[in-house]
N, CA, C and O atoms as a printed pandas DataFrame, in Angstrom:
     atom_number atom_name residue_name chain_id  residue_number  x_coord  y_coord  z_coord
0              1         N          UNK        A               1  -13.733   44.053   54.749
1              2        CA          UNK        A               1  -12.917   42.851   54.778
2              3         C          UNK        A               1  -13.789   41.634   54.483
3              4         O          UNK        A               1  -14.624   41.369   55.348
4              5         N          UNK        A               2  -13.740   40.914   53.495
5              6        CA          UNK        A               2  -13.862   39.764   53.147
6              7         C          UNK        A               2  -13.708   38.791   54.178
7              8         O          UNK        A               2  -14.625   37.973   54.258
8              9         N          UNK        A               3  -12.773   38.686   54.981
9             10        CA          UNK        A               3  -12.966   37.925   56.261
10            11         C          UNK        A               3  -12.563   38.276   57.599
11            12         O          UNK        A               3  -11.402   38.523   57.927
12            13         N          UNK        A               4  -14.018   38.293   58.699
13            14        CA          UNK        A               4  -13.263   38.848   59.917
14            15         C          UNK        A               4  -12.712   37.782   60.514
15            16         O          UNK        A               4  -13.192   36.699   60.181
16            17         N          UNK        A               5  -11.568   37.772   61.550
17            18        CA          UNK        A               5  -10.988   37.120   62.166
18            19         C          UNK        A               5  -11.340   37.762   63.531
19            20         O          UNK        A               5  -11.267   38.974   63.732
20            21         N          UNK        A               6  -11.768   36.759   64.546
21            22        CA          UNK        A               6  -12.444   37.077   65.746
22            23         C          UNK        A               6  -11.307   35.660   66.453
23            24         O          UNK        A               6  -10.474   34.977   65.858
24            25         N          UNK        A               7  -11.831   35.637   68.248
25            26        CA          UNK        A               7  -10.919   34.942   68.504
26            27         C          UNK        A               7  -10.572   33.571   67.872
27            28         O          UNK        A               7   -9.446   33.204   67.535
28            29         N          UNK        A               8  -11.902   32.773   67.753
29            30        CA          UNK        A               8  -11.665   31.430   67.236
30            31         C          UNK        A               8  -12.865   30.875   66.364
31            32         O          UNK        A               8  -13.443   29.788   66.355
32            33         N          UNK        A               9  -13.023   32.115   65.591
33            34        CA          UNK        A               9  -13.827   32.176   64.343
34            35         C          UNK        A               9  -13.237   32.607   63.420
35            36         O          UNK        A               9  -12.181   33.202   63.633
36            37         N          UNK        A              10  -13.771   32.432   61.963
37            38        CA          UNK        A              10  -13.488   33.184   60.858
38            39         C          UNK        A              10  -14.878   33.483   60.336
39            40         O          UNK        A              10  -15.662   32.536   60.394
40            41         N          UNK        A              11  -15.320   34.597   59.850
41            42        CA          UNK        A              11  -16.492   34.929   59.537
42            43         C          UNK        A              11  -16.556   35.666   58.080
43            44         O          UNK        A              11  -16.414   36.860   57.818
44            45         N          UNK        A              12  -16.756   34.811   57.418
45            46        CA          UNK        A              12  -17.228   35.264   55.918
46            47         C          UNK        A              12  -18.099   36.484   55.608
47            48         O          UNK        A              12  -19.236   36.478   56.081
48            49         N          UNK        A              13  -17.743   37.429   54.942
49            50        CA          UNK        A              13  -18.458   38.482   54.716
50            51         C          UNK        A              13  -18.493   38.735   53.133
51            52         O          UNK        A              13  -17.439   38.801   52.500
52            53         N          UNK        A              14  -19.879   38.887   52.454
53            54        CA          UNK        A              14  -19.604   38.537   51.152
54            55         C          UNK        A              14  -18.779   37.873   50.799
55            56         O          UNK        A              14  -18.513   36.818   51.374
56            57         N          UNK        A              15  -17.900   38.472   49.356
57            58        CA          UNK        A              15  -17.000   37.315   48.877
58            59         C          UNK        A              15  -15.699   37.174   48.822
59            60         O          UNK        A              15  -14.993   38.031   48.290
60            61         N          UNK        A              16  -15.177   35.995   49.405
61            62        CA          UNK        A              16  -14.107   36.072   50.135
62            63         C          UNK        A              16  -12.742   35.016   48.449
63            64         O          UNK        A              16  -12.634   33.904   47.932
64            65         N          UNK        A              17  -12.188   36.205   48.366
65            66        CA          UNK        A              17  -11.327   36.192   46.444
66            67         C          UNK        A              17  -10.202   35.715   47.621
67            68         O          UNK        A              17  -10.063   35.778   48.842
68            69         N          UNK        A              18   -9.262   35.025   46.040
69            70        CA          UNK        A              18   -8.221   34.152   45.944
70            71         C          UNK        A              18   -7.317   34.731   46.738
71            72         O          UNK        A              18   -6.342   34.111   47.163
72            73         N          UNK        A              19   -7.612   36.259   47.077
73            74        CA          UNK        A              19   -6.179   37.090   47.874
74            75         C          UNK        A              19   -6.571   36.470   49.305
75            76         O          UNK        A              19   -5.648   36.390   50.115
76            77         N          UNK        A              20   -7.695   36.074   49.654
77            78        CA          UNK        A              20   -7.402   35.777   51.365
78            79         C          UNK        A              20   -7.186   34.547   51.573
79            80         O          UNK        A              20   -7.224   34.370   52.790
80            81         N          UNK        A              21   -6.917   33.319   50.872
81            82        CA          UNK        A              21   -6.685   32.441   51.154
82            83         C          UNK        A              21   -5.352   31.867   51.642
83            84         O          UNK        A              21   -5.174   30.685   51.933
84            85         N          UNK        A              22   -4.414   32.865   51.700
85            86        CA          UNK        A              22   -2.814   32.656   52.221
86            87         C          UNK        A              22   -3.107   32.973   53.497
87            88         O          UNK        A              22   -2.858   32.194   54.418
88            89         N          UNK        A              23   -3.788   34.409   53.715
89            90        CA          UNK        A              23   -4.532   34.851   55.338
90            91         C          UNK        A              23   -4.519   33.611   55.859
91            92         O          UNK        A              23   -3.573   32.976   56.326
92            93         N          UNK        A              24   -6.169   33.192   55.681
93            94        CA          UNK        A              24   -6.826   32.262   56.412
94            95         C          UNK        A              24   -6.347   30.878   56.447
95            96         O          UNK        A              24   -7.044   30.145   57.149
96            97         N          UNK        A              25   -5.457   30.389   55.942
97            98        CA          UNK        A              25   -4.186   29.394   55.769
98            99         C          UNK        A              25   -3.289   29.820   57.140
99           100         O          UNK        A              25   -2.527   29.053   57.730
100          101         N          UNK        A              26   -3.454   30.671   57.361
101          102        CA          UNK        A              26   -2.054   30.968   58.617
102          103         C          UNK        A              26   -2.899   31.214   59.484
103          104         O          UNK        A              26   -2.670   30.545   60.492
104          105         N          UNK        A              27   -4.009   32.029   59.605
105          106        CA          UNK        A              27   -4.852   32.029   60.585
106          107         C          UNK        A              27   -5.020   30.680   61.429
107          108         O          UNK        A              27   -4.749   30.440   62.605
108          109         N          UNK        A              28   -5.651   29.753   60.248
109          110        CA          UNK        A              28   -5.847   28.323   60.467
110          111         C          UNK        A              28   -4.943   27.651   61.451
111          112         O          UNK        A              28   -5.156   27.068   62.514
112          113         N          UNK        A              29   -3.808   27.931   60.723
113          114        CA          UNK        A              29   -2.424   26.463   61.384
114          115         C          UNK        A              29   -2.586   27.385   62.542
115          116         O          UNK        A              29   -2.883   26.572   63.417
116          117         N          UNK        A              30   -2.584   28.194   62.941
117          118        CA          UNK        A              30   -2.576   28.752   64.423
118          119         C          UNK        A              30   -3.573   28.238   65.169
119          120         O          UNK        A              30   -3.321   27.895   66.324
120          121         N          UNK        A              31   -4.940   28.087   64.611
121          122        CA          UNK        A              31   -6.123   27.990   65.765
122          123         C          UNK        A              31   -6.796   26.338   65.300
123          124         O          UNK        A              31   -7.971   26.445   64.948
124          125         N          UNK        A              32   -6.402   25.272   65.261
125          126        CA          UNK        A              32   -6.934   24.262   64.754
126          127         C          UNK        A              32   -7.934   23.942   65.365
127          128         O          UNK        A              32   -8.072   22.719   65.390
128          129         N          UNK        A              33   -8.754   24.529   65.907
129          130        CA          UNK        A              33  -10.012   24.385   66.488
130          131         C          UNK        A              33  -10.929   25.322   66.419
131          132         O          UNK        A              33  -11.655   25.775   67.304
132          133         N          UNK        A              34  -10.838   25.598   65.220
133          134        CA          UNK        A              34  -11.351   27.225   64.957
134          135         C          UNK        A              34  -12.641   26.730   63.841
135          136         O          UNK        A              34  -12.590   25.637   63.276
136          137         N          UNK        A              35  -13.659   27.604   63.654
137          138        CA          UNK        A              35  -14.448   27.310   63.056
138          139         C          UNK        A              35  -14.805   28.560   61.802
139          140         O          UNK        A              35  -14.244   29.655   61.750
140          141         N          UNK        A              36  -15.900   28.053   60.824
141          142        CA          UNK        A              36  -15.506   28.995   60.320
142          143         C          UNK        A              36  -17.310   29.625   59.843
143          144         O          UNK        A              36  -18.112   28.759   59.493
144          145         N          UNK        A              37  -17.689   30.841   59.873
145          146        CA          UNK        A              37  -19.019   31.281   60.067
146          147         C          UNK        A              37  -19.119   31.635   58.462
147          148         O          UNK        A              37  -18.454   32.574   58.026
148          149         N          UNK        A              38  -19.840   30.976   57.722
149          150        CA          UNK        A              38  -20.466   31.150   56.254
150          151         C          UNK        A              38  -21.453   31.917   55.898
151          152         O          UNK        A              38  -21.602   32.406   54.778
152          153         N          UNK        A              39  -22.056   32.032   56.693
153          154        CA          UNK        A              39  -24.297   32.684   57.099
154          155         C          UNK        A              39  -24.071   33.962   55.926
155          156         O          UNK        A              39  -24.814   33.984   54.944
156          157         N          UNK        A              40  -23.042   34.970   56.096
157          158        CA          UNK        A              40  -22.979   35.973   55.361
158          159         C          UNK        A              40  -22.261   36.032   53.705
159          160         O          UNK        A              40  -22.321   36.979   52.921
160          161         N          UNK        A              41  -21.696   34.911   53.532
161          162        CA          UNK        A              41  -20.736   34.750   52.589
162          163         C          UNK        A              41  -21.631   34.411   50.997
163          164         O          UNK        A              41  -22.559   33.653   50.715
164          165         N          UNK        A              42  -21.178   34.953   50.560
165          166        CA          UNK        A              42  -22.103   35.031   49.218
166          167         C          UNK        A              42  -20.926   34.895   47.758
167          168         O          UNK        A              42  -21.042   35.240   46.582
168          169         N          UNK        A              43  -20.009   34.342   48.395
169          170        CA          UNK        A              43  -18.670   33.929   47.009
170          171         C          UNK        A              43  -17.725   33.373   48.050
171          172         O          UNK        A              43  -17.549   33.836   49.177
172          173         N          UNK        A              44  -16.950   31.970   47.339
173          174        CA          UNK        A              44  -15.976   31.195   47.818
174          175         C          UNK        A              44  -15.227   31.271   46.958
175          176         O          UNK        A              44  -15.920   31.100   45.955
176          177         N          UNK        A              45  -13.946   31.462   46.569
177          178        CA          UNK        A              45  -12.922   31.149   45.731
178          179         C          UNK        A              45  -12.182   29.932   46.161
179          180         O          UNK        A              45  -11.334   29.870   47.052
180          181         N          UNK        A              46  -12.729   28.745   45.219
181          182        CA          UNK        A              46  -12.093   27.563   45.535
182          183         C          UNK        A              46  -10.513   27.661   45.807
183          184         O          UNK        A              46   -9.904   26.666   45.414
184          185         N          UNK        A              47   -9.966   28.357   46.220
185          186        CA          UNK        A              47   -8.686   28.395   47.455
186          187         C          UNK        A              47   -8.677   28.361   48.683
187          188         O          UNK        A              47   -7.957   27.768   49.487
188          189         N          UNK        A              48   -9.957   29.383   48.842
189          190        CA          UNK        A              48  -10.403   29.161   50.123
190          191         C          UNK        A              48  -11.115   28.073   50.516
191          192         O          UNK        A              48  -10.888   27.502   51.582
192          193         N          UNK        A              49  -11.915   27.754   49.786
193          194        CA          UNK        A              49  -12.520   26.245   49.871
194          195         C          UNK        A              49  -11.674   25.244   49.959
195          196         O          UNK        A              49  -12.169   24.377   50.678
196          197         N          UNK        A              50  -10.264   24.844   49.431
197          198        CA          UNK        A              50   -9.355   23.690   49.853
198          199         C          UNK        A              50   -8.854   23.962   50.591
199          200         O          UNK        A              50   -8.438   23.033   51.284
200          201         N          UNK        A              51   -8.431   25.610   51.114
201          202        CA          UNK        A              51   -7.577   25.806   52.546
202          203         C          UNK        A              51   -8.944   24.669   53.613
203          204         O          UNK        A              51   -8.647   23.618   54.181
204          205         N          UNK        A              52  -10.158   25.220   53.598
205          206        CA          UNK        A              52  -11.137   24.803   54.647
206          207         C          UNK        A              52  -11.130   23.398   54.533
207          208         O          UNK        A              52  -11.339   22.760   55.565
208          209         N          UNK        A              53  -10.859   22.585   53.117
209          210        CA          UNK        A              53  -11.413   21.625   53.545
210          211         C          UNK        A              53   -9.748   20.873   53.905
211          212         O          UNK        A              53   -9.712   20.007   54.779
212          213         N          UNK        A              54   -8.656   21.207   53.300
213          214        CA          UNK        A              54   -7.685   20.940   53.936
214          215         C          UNK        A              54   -7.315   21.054   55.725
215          216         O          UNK        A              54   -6.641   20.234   56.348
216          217         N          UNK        A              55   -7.912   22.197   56.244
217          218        CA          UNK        A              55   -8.003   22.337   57.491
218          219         C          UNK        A              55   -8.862   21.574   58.137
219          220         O          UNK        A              55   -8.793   21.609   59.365
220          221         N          UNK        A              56   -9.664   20.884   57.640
221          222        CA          UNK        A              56  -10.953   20.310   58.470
222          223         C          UNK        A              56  -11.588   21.244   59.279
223          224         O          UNK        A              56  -12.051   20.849   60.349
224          225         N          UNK        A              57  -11.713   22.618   58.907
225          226        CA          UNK        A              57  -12.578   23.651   59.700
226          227         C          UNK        A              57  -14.162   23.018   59.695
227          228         O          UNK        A              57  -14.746   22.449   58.772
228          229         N          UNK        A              58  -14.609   23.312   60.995
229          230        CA          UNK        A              58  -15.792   22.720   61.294
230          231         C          UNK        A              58  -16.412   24.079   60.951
231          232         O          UNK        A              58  -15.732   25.095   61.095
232          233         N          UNK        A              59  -18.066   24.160   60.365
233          234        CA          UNK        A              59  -18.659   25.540   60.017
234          235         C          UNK        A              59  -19.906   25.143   61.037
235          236         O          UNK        A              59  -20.662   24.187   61.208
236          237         N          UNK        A              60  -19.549   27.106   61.898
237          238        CA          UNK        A              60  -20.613   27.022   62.559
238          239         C          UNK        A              60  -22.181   27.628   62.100
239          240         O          UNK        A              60  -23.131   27.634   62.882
240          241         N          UNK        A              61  -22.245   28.104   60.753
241          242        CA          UNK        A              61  -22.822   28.493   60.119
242          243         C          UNK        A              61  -22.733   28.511   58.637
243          244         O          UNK        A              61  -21.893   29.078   57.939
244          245         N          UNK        A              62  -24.032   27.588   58.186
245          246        CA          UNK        A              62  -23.684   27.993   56.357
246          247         C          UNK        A              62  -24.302   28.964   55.848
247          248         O          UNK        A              62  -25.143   29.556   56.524
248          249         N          UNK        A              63  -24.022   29.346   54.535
249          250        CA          UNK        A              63  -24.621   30.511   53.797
250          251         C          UNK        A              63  -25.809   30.225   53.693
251          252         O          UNK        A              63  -26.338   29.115   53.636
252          253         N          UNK        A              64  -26.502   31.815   53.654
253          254        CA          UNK        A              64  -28.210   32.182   53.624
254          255         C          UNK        A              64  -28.041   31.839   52.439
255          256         O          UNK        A              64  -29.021   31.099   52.345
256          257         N          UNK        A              65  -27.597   31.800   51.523
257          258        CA          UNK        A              65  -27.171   31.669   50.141
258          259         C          UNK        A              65  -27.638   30.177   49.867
259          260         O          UNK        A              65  -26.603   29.514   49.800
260          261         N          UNK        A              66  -28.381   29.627   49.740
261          262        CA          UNK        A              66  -28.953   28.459   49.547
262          263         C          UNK        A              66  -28.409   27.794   47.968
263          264         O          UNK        A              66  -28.439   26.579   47.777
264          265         N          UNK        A              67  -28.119   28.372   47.336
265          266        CA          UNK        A              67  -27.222   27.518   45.914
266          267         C          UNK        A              67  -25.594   27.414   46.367
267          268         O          UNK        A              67  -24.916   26.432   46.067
268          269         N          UNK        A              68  -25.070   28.546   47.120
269          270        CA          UNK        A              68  -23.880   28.536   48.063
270          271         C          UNK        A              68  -23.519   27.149   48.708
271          272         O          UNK        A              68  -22.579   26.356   48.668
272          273         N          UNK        A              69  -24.908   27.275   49.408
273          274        CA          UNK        A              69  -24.700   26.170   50.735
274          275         C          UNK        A              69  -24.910   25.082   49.547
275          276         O          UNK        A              69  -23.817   25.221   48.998
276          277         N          UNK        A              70  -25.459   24.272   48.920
277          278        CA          UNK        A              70  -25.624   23.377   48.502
278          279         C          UNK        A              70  -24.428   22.858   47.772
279          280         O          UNK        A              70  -24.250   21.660   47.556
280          281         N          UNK        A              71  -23.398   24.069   47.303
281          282        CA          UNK        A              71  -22.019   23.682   46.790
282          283         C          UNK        A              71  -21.145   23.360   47.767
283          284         O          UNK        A              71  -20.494   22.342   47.532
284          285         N          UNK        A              72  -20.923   23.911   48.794
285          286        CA          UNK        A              72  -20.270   24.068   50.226
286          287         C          UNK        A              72  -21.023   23.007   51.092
287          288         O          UNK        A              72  -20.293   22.816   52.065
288          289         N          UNK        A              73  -21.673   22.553   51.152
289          290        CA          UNK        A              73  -22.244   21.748   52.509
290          291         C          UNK        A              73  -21.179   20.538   52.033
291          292         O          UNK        A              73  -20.219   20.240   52.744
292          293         N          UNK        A              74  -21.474   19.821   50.653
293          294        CA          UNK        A              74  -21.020   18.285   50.369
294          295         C          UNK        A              74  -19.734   18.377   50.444
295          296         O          UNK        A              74  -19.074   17.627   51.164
296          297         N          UNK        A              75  -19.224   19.297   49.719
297          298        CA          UNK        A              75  -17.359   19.648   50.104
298          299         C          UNK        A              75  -17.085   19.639   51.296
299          300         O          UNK        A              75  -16.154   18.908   51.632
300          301         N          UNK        A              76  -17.674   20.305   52.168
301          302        CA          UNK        A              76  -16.991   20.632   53.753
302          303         C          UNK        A              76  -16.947   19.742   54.483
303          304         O          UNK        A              76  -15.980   19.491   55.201
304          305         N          UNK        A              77  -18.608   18.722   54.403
305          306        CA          UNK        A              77  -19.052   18.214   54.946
306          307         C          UNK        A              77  -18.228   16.251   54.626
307          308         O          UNK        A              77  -18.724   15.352   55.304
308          309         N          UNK        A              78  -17.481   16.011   53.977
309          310        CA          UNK        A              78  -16.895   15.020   53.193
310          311         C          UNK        A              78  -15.691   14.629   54.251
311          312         O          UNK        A              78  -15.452   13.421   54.268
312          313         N          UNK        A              79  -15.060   15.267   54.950
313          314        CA          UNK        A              79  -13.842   15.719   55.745
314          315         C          UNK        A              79  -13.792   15.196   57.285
315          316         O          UNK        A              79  -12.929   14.774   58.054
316          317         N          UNK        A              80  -15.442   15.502   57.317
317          318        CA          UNK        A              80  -16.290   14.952   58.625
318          319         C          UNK        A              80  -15.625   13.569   59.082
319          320         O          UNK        A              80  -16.081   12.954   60.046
C-alpha cells in the first residue's frame, strides 16, 4: 500500500499514484489534525500534493529523498 493509514497519521510508502488521492481526501476531512509521515515516500502525484496542501496537513516527517523534499518542503510549507 502506497499509503498506510494509522490512527492520526498517514504514512507514505514509496509512491503514492493519482489512485490514492480520493482515499486520503476522505481520510483527511475525517481527522483534521492528522499529519502526514513523508520519510519513506519516494513519488507524489501532484493530487496528492493539493489534497495535502488543500488540507493544511502538517508533515511529521519529510522524505529521505532529498530532491523530493526540496519539491515538497516549499509547497507544504506555504500553507503554514
Amino acid at each position: 500500500m502506497p499509503i498506510v493509514f494509522k490512527r492520526n497519521r498517514a504514512v507514505f510508502q514509496g509512491g503514492a499514484g493519482v489512485e490514492e488521492a480520493e482515499g486520503l481526501l476522505e481520510w483527511l476531512q475525517k481527522r483534521p489534525t492528522a499529519k502526514a509521515d513523508l520519510s519513506a515516500c519516494n513519488h507524489l502525484h501532484t493530487a496528492n500534493l493539493q489534497v495535502l496542501m488543500t488540507a493544511k496537513t502538517g508533515i511529521s516527517s519529510w522524505p529521505e529523498d532529498i530532491e523530493l523534499r526540496a519539491w515538497l518542503e516549499p509547497a507544504l510549507k506555504a500553507g503554514e
